[in-house]
N, C-alpha and C positions, 0 to 999 in steps of 0.2 A: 343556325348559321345563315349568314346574308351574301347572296353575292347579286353580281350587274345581270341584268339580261341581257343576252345580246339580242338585238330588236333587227340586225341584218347578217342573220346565220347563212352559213353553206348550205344549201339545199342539192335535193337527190331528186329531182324529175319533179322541182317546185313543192316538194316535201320534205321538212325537218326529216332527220335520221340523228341515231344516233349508235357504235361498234357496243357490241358485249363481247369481250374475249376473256380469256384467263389465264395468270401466269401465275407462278410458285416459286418463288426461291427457295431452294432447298439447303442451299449454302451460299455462304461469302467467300470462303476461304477452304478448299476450289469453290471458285463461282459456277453453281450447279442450277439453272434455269430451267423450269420445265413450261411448255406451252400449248394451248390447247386453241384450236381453231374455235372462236365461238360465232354469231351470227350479226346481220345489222337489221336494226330496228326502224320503220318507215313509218309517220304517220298516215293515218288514215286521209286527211283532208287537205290542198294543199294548201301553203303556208300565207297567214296574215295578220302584219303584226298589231293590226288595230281588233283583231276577235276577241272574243272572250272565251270560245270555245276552247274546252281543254285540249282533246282530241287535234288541233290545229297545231299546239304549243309544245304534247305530250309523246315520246313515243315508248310508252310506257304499255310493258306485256300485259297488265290486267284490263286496262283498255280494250286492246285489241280483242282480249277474251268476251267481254262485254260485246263487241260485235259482232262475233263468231256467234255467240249465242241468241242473240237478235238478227241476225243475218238477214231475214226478210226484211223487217222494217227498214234496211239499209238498202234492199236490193232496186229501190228505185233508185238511189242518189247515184249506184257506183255501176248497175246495169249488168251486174253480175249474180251467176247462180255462188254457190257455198262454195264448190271447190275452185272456182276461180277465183274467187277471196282469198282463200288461204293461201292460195299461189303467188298471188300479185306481191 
């Protein structure tokens, strides 16, 4: 499937984001909705839309896993120990 980029997204503190939540319809008839609190996703880097960098473009959780698990090689760019990553 093809769709547009958008090349001038909303940004969160000059970083794509993007909601994962989750709902259920359990019926139509009663309409029976169920809904669950899920989280928002930020990338790592902030946004530019001439990069090529995925990480810029992506706010994709296997990403972020990739960092967590390299965490030092990052900790010059972001100036952060581990658990301050995970928090941010």
């Amino acid at each position: 499937m093809m769709q547009k980029y958008i090349a001038d997204p909303d940004l969160n503190d000059g970083r794509k984001y993007d909601f994962r939540v989750y709902m259920l319809i359990a019926s139509t008839n009663p309409l029976i909705v169920y809904y669950h609190d899920g989280f928002l996703r930020n990338t790592f880097l902030q946004y530019d839309k001439f990069s090529k960098e995925r990480t810029i473009h992506l706010a994709n959780t296997n990403l972020a896993k990739e960092y967590f698990e390299h965490w030092q090689d990052y900790y010059e760019t972001f100036k952060m120990n581990e658990t301050e990553l995970r928090n941010w």
